[in-house]
N, CA, C and O atoms as a MOPAC input file, in Angstrom:
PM7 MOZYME 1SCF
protein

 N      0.45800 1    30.06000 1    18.71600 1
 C      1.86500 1    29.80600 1    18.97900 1
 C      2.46200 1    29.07400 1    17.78000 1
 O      1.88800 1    28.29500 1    17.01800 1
 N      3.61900 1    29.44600 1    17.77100 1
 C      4.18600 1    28.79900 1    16.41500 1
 C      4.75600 1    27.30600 1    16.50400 1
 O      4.76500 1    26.77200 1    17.61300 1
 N      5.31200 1    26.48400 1    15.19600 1
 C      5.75900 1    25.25300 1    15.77100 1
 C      7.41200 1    25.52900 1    16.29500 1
 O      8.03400 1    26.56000 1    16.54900 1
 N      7.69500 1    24.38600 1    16.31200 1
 C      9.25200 1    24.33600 1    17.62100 1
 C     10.33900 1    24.45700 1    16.26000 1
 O     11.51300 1    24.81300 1    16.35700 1
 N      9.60800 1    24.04900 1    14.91700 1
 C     10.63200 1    24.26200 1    13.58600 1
 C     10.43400 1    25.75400 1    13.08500 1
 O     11.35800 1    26.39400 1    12.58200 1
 N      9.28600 1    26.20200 1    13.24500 1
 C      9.06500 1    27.59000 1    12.48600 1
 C      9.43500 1    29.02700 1    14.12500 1
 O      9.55700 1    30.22500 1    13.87300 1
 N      9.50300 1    28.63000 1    15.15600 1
 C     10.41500 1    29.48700 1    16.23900 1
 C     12.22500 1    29.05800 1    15.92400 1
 O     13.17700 1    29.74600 1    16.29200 1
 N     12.28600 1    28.04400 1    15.32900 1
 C     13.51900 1    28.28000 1    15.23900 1
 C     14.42900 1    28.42300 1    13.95300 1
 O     15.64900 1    28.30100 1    13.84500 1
 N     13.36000 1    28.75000 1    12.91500 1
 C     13.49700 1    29.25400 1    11.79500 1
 C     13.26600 1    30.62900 1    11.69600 1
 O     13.63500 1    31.09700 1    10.61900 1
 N     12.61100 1    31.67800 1    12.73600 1
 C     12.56700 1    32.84500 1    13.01800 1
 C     14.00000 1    33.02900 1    14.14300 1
 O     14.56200 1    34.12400 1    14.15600 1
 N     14.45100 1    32.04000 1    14.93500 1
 C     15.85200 1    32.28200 1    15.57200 1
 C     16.67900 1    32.74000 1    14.61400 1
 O     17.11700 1    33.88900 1    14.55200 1
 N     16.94300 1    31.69200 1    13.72200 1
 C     18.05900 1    31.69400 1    12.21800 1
 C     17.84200 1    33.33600 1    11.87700 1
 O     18.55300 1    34.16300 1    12.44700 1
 N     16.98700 1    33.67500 1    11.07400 1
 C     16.23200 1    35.01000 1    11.23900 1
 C     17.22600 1    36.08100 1    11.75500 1
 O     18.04200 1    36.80400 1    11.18500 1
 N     16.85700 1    35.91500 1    13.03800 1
 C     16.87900 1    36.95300 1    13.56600 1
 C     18.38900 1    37.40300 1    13.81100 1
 O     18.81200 1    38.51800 1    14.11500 1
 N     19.05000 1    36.25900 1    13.59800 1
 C     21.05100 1    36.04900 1    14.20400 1
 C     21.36100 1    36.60600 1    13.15600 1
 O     22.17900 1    37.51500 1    13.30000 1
 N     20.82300 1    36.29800 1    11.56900 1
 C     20.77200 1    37.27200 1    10.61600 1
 C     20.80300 1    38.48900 1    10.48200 1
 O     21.57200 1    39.03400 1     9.69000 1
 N     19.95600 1    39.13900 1    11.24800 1
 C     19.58000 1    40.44100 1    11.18700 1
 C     20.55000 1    40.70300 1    12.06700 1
 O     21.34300 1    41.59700 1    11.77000 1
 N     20.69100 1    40.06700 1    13.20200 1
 C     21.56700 1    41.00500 1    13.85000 1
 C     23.24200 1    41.01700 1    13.58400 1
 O     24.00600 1    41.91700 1    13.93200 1
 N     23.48400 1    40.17100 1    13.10200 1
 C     24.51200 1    39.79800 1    12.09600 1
 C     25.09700 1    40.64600 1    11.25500 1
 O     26.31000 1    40.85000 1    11.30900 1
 N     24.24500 1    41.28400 1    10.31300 1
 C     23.80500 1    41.96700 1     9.37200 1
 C     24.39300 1    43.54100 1    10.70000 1
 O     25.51000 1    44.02600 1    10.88500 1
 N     23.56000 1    43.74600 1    11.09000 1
 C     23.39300 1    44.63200 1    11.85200 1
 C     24.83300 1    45.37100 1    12.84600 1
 O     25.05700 1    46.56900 1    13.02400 1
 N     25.43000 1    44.47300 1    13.23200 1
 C     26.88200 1    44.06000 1    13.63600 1
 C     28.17100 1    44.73500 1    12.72300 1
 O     29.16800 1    45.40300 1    12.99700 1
 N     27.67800 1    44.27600 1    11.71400 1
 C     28.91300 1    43.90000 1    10.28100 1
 C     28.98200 1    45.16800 1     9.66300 1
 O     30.10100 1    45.62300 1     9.42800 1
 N     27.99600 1    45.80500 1     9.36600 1
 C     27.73400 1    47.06700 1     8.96100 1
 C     27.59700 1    47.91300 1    10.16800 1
 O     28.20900 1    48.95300 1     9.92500 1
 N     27.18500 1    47.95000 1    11.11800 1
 C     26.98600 1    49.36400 1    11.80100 1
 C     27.77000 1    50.76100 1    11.43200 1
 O     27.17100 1    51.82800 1    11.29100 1
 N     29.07700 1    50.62200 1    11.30700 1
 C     30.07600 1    51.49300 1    11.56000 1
 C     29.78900 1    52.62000 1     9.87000 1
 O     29.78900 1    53.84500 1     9.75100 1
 N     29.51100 1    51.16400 1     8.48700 1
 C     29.27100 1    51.72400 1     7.22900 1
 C     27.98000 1    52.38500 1     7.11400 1
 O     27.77200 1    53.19400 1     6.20900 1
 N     27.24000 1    52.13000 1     7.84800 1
 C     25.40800 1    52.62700 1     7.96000 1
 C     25.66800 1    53.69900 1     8.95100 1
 O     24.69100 1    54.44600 1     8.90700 1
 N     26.34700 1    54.03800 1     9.64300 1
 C     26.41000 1    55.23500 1    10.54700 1
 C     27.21600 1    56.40900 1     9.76300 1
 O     26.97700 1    57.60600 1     9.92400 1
 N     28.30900 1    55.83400 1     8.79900 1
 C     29.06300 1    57.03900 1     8.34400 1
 C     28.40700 1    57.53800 1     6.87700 1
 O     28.41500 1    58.63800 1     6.32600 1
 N     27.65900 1    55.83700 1     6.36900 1
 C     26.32400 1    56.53400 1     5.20500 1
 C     25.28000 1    57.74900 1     5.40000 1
 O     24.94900 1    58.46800 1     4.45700 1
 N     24.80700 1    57.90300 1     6.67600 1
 C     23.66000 1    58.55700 1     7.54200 1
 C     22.53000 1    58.08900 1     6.99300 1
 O     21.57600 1    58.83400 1     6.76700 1
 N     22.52300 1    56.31700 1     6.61900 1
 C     21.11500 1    55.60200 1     6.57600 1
 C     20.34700 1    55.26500 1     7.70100 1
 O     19.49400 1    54.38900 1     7.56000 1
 N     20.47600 1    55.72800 1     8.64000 1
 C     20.38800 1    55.76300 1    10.22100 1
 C     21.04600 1    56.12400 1    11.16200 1
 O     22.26300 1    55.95700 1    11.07700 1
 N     20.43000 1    56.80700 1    12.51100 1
 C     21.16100 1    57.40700 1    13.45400 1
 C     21.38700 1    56.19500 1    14.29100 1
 O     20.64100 1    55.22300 1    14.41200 1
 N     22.57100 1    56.42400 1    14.86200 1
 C     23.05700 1    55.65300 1    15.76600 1
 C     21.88600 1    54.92900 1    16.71500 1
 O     21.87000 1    53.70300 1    16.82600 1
 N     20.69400 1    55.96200 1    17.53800 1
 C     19.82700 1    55.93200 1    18.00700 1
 C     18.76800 1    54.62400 1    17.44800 1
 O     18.32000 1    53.76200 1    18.20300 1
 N     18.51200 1    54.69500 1    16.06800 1
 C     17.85600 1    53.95700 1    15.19000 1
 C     18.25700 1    52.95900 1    14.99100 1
 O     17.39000 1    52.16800 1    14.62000 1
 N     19.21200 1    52.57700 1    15.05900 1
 C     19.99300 1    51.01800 1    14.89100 1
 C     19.97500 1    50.25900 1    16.18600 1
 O     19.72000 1    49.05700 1    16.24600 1
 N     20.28500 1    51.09000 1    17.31900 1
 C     20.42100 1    50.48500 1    18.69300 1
 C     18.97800 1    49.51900 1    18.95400 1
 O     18.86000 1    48.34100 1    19.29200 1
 N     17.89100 1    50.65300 1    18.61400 1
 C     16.51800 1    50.63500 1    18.88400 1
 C     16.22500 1    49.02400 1    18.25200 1
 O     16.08000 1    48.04400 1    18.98200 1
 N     16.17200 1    48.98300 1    16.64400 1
 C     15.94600 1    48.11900 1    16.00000 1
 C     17.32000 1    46.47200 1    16.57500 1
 O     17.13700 1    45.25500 1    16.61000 1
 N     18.28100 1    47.15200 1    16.83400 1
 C     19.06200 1    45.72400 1    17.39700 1
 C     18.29200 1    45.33000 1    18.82000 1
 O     18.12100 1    44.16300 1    19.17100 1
 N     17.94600 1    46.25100 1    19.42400 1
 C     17.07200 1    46.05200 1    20.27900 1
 C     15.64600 1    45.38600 1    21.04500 1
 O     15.24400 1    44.83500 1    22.07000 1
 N     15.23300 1    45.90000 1    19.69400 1
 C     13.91200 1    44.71800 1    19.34300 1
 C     13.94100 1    43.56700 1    18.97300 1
 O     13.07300 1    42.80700 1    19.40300 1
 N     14.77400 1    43.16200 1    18.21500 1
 C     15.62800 1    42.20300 1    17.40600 1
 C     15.47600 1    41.21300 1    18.87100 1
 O     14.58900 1    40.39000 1    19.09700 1
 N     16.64500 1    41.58800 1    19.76200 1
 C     16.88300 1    40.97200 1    20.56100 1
 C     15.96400 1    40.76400 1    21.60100 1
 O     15.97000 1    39.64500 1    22.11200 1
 N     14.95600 1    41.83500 1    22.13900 1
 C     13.41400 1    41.26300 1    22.64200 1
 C     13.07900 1    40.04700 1    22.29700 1
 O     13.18200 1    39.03300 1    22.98700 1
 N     12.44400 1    40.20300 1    20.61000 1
 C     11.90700 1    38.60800 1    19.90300 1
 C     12.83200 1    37.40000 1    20.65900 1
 O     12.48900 1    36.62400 1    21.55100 1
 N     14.29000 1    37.55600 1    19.87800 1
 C     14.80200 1    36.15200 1    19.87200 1
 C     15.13500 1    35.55500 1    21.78100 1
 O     15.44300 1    34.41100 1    22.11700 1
 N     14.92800 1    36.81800 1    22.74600 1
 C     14.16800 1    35.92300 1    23.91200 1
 C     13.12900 1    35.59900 1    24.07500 1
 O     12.86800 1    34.54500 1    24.65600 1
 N     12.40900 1    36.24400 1    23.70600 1
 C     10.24600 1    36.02800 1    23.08200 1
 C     10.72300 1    34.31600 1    23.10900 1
 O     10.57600 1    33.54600 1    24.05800 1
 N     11.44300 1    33.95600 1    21.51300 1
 C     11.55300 1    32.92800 1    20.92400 1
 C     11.91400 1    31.91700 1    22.05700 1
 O     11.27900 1    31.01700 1    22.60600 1
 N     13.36700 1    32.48400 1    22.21700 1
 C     13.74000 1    31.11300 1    23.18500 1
 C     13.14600 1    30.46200 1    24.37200 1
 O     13.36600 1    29.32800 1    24.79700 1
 N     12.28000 1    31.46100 1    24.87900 1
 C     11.31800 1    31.06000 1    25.94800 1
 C     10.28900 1    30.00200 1    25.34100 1
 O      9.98900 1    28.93500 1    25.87700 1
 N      9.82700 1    30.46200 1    24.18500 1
 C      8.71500 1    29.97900 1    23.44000 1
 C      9.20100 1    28.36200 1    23.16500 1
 O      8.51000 1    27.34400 1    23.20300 1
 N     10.67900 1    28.52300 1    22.87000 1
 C     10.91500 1    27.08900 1    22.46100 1
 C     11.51500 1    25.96500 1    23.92100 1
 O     11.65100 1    24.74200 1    23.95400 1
 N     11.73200 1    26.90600 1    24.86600 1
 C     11.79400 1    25.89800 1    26.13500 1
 C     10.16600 1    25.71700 1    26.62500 1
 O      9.76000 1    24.77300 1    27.30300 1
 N      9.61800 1    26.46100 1    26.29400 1
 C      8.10900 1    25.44700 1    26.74500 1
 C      8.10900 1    24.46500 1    26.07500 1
 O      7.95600 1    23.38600 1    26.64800 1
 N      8.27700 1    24.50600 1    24.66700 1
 C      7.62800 1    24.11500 1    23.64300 1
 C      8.63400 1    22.14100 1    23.83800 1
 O      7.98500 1    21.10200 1    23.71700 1
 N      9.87300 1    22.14300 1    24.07300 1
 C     10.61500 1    21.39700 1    24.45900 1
 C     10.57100 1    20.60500 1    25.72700 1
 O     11.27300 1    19.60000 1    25.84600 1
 N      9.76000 1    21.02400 1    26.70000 1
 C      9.62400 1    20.89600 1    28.18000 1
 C      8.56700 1    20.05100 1    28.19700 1
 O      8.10200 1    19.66400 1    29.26900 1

């Protein structure tokens, strides 16, 4: 398990990515650097982890 600074240095991370992910969608869909399908997927996972995380850090806090 990770520490309560390095889960929430993978949070930062991840708000990034999806950030990232957000800001561009519309320019990455009309590039065809990914299908619509492919982005959902990956924002998707994205967002799995950073509840992974937050669970991880209410134990870790508790």
């Amino acid at each position: 398990m990770m520490t309560l600074e390095g889960l929430k240095a993978r949070m930062e991370e991840l708000i990034g990515q999806l950030e990232f992910h957000s800001r561009f969608f519309s320019m990455i869909l009309a590039d065809e650097m990914a299908t619509e399908a492919e982005l959902l997927e990956a924002i998707d996972e994205m967002l799995d982890e950073f509840i992974e995380l937050s669970e991880q850090i209410k134990k870790l806090q508790s």
